[in-house]
C-alpha positions in Angstrom: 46.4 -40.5 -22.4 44.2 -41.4 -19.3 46.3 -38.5 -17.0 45.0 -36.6 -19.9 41.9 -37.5 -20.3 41.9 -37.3 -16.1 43.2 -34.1 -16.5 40.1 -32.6 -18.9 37.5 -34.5 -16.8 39.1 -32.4 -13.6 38.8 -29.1 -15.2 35.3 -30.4 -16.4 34.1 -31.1 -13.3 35.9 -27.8 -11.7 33.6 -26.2 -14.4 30.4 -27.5 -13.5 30.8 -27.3 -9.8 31.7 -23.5 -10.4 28.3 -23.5 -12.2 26.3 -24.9 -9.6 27.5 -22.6 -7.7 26.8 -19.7 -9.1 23.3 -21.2 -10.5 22.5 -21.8 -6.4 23.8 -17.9 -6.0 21.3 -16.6 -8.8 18.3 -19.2 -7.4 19.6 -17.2 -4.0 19.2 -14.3 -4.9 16.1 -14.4 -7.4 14.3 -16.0 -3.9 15.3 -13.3 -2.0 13.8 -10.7 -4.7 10.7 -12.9 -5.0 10.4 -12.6 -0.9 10.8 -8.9 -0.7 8.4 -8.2 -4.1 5.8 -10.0 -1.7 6.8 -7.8 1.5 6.4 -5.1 -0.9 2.8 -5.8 -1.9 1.7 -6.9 1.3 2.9 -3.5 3.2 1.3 -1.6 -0.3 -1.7 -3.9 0.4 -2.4 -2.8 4.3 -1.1 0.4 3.4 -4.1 0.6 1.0 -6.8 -0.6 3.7 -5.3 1.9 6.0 -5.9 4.6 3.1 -9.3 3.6 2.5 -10.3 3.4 6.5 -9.3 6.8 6.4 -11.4 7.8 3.1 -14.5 6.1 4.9 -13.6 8.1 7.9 -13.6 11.1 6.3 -16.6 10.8 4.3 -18.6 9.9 7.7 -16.6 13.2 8.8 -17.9 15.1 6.1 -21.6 13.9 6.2 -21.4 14.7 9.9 -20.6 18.1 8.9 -22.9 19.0 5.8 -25.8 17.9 8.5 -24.4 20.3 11.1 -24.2 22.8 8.5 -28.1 22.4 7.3 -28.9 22.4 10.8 -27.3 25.6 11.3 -28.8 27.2 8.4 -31.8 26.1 9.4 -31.4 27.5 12.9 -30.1 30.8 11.2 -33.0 30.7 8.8 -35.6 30.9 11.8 -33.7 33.2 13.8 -33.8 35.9 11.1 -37.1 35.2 10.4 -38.0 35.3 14.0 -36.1 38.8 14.6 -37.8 40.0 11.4 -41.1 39.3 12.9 -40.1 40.9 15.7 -39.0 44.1 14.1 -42.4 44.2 12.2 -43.9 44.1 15.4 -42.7 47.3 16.8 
């Protein structure tokens, strides 16, 4: 009875031992998905800031241009009144 009883403790411990095991794989593995979910967001997270550097830049970029613009029609507005003057003249 007790090289039965050692027997079923054996394949016990064999059992739990194969358990650990492959409870430290799946704690393994779910760090490993927990580390590359935070890569993730942190690459997401710069690649955001670098988005909305460029947005900013842009929007500078587009106010620099809608001044230019005014300008220009400005400048176009008093050269065609000027050459209308000028034409009235003769």
């Amino acid at each position: 009875e007790i090289a039965e009883f050692q027997k079923i403790v054996g394949s016990l411990i064999e059992l739990v031992d194969q358990l650990a095991k492959a409870a430290e794989s799946e704690k393994m593995k779910a760090i490993g998905a927990r580390n590359l979910l935070k890569s993730i967001a942190k690459q997401r997270e710069a690649q955001e800031q670098q988005l909305q550097a460029l947005i900013a830049e842009k929007k500078t970029q587009l106010e620099r241009y809608r001044i230019e613009y005014e300008t220009l029609c400005k400048i176009e507005a008093d050269q065609n009144e000027f050459i209308d003057q000028f034409i009235f003249q003769k």
